[in-house]
C-alpha positions as CSV (number, residue, x, y, z in Angstrom):
1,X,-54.7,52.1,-0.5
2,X,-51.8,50.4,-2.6
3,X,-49.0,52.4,-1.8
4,X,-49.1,52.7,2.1
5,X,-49.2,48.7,2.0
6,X,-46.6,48.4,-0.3
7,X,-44.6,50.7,2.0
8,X,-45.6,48.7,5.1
9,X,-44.0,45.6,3.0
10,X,-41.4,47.3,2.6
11,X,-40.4,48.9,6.1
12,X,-41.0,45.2,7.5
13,X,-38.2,43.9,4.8
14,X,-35.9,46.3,6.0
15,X,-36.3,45.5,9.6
16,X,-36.2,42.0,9.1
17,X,-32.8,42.1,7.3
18,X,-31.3,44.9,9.6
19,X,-32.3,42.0,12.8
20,X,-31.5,38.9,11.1
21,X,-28.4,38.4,9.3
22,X,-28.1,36.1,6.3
23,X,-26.4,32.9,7.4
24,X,-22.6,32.5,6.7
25,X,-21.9,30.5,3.9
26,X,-20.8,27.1,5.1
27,X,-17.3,26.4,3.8
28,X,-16.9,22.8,2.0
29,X,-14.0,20.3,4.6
30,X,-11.1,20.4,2.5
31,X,-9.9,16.9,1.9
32,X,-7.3,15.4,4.4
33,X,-3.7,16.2,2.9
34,X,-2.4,13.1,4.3
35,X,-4.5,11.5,1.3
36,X,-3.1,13.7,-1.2
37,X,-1.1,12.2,-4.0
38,X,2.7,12.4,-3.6
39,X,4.0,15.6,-5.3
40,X,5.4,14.4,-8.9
41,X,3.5,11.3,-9.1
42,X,2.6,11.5,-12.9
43,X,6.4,11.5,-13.4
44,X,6.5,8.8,-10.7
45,X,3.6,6.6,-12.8
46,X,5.7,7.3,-15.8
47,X,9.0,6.2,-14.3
48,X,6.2,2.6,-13.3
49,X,5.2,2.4,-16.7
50,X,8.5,2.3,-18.2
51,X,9.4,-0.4,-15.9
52,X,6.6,-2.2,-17.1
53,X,8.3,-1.6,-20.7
54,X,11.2,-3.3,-20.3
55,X,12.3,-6.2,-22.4
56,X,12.4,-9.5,-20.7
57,X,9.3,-9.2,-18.6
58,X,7.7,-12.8,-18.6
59,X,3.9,-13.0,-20.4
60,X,2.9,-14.3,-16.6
61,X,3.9,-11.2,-15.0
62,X,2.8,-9.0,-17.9
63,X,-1.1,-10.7,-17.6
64,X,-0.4,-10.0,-14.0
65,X,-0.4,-6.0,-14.4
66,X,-3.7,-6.0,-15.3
67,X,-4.4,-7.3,-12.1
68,X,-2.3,-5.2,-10.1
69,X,-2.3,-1.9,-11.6
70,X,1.3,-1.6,-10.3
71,X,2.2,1.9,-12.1
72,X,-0.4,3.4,-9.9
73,X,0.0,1.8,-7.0
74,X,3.9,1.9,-6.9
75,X,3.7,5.1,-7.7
76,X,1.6,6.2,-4.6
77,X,4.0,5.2,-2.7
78,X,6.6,7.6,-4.0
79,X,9.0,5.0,-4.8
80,X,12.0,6.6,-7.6
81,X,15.6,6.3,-8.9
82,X,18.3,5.9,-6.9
83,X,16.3,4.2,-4.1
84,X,17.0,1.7,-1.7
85,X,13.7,0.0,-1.6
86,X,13.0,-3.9,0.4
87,X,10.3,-6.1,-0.8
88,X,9.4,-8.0,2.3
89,X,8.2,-11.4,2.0
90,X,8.5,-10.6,-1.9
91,X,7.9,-14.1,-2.4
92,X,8.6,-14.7,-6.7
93,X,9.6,-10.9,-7.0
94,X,7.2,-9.4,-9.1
95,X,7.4,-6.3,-8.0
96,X,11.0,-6.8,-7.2
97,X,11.6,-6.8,-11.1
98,X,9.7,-4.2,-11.1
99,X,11.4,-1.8,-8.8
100,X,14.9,-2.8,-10.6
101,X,13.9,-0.9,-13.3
102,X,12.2,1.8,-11.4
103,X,15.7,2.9,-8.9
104,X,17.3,2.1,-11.8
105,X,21.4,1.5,-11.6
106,X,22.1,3.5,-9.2
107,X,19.4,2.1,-6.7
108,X,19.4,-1.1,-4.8
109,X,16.2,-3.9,-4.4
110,X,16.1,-5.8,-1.6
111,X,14.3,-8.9,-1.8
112,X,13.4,-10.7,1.6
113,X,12.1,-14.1,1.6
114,X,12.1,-16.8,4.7
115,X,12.6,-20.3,3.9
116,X,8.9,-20.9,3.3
117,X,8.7,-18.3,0.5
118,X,11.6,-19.3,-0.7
119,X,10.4,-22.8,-0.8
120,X,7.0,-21.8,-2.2
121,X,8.7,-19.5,-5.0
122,X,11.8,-20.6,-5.9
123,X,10.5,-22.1,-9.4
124,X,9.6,-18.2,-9.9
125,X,12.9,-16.6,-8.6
126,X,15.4,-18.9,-10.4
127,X,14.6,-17.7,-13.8
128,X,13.8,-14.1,-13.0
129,X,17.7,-13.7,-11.1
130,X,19.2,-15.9,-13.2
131,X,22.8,-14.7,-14.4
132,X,22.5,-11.7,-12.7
133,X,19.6,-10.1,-15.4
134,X,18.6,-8.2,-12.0
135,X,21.6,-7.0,-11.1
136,X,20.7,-4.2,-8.3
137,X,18.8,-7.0,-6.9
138,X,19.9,-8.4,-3.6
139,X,18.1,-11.8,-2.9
140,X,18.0,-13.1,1.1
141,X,16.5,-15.8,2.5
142,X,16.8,-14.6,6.3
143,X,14.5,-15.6,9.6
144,X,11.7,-13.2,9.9
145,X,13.2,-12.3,13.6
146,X,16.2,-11.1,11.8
147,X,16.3,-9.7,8.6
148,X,19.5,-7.5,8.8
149,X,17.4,-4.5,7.6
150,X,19.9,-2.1,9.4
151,X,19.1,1.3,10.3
152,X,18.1,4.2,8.6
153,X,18.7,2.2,5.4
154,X,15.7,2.7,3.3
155,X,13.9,4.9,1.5
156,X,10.9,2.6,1.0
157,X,9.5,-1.1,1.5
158,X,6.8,-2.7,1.0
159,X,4.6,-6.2,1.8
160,X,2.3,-7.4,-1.1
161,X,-0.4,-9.9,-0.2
162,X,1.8,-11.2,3.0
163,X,1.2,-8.7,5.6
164,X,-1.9,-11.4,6.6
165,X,0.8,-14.0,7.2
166,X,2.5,-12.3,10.3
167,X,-0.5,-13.6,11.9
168,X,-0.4,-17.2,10.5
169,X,0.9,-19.8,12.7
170,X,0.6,-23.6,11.7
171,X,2.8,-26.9,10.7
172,X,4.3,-25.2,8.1
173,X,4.4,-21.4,8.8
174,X,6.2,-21.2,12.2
175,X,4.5,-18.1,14.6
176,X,6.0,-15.0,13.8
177,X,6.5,-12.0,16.5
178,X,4.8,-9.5,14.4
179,X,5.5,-6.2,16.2
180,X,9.4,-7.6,15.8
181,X,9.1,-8.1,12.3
182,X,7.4,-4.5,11.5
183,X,9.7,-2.9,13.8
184,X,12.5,-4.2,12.0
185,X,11.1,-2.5,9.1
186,X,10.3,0.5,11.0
187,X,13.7,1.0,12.2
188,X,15.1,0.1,8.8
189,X,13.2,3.6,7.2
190,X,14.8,6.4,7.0
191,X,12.6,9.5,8.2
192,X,10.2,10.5,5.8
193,X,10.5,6.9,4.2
194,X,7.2,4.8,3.1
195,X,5.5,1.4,3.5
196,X,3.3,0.0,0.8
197,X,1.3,-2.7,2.1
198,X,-1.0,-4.5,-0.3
199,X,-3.4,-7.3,0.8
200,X,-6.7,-8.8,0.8
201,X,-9.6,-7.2,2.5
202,X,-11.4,-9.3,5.7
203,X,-15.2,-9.1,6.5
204,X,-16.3,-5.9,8.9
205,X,-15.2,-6.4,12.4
206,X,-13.2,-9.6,12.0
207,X,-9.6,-8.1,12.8
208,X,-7.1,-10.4,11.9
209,X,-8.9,-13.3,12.7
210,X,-9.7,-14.5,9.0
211,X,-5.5,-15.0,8.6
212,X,-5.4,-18.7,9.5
213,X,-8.2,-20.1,7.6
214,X,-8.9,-17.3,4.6
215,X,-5.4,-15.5,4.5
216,X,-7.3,-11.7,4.6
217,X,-6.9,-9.0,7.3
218,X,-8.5,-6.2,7.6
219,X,-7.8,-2.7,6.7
220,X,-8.7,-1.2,9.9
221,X,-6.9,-4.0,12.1
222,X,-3.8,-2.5,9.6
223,X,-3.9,0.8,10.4
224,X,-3.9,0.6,14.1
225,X,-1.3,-2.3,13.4
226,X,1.5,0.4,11.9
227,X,0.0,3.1,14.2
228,X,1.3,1.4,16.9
229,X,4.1,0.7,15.5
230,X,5.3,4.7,14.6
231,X,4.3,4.9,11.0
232,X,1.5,7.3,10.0
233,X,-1.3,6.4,7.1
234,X,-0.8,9.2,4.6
235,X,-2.3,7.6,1.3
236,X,-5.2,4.7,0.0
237,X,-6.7,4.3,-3.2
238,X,-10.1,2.4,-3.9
239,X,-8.3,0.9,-7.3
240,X,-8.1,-2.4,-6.0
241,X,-11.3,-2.8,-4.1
242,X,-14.1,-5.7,-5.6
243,X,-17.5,-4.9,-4.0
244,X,-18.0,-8.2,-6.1
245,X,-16.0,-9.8,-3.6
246,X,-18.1,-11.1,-0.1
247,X,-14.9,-11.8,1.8
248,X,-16.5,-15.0,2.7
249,X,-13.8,-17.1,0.6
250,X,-10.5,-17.9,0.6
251,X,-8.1,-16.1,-1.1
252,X,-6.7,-19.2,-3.2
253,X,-10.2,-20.6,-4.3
254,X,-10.6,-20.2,-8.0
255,X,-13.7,-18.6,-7.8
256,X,-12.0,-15.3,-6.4
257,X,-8.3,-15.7,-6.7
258,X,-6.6,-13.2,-8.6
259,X,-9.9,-10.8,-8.3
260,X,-10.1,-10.4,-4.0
261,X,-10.9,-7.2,-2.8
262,X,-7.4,-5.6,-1.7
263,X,-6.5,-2.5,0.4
264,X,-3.6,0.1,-0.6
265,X,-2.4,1.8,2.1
266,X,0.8,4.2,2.3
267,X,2.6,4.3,5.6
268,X,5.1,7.0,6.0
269,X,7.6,7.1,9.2
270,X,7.8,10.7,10.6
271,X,10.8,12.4,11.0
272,X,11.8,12.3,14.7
């Protein structure tokens, strides 16, 4: 009796496969390649860290890369020699310093403050452009409604921790017409050119309205911010995130500063 139920089994195997395929194998989502690292970016971290290398660095700015993790972050952004790169709102150009080293002598810096920067960091600034040390280093204290960024004149920028402050209007921080400002910016990139903006992270939902009292913004209000404005996000990176941080405090109490949770994002401006 075995073998004609073994053959039954059998037949019924056979009929089963030849009516029901096999499902197709379900093919893993590729990641998005607008999140992809810039092509040559080990060489562009290595070009970072031997910026960071360079003699006459102060021991405040020094303590400050471990903060920052500026090699990796400039170097998402595709920023190299020979650039012509602005640091908007650069405030005591940190990374200003650094990008000196990085276009190297035949690139230019272009460090933008208003007067209120410039007030707030000049004790900074003196020292670090004093007798010309920087000397591809343009300093410019301009009104943020005209910055004299020209036209198809850079190959990068980028806004540290003062993105938040477009949105900041007080006694001493006069409104600013933000979609004047970035455009300024925007028009300033050449095509294919990148924005790095840096800045600290705002609770879920809250937009921009956590500038005034906590100086955060969120990342989400960001994107659709330089959206609208032309530019395209092609790049983040989690390194600067602090789950630690609740986004509940201001960015200057001692409790958090230095340690905020902060977004990375690369904006690129597409070729028309």
């Amino acid at each position: 009796m075995r073998l004609p139920l073994l053959t039954f089994a059998a037949t019924l195997l056979v009929a089963c496969a030849s009516t029901t395929p096999p499902p197709a194998p379900v093919a893993e989502p590729a990641p998005p390649p607008a999140m992809a690292p810039p092509t040559g970016v080990a060489a562009a971290m290595g070009n970072v860290a031997a910026a960071l290398a360079a003699p006459g660095r102060t021991d405040a700015d020094r303590e400050r890369d471990g903060r920052d993790h500026p090699a990796e972050v400039l170097a998402l952004a595709g920023f190299g020699e020979g650039m012509t790169i602005a640091d908007v709102f650069g405030g005591g150009g940190y990374y200003s310093e650094i990008l000196s080293h990085v276009v190297g002598p035949r690139g230019h810096v272009r460090l933008v403050n208003n007067v209120q920067y410039d007030n707030y960091a000049k004790k900074t600034l003196e020292p670090r452009l004093a007798g010309g040390r920087l000397a591809n280093v343009e300093y410019t204290v301009t009104p943020p409604d005209a910055m004299n960024l020209g036209t198809n004149t850079l190959d990068g920028a980028l806004i540290v921790m003062s993105y938040h402050d477009l949105y900041v209007a007080d006694a001493d921080w006069p409104a600013i017409d933000a979609h004047g400002f970035i455009q300024q910016i925007v028009a300033a990139l050449k095509p294919g050119a990148t924005l790095l903006i840096v800045d600290h992270q705002a609770r879920p939902g809250s937009g921009r309205q956590d500038t005034q009292g906590l100086h955060r913004i969120e990342d989400t209000f960001a994107i659709a911010d330089f959206r609208a404005n032309g530019l395209e996000l092609v790049r983040t990176t989690e390194l600067l995130r602090n789950p630690a941080d609740d986004h509940t405090r201001n960015v200057f109490d001692p409790a958090i500063r230095g340690h905020t949770d902060r977004f990375v994002h690369v904006y690129v401006k597409p070729a028309p």
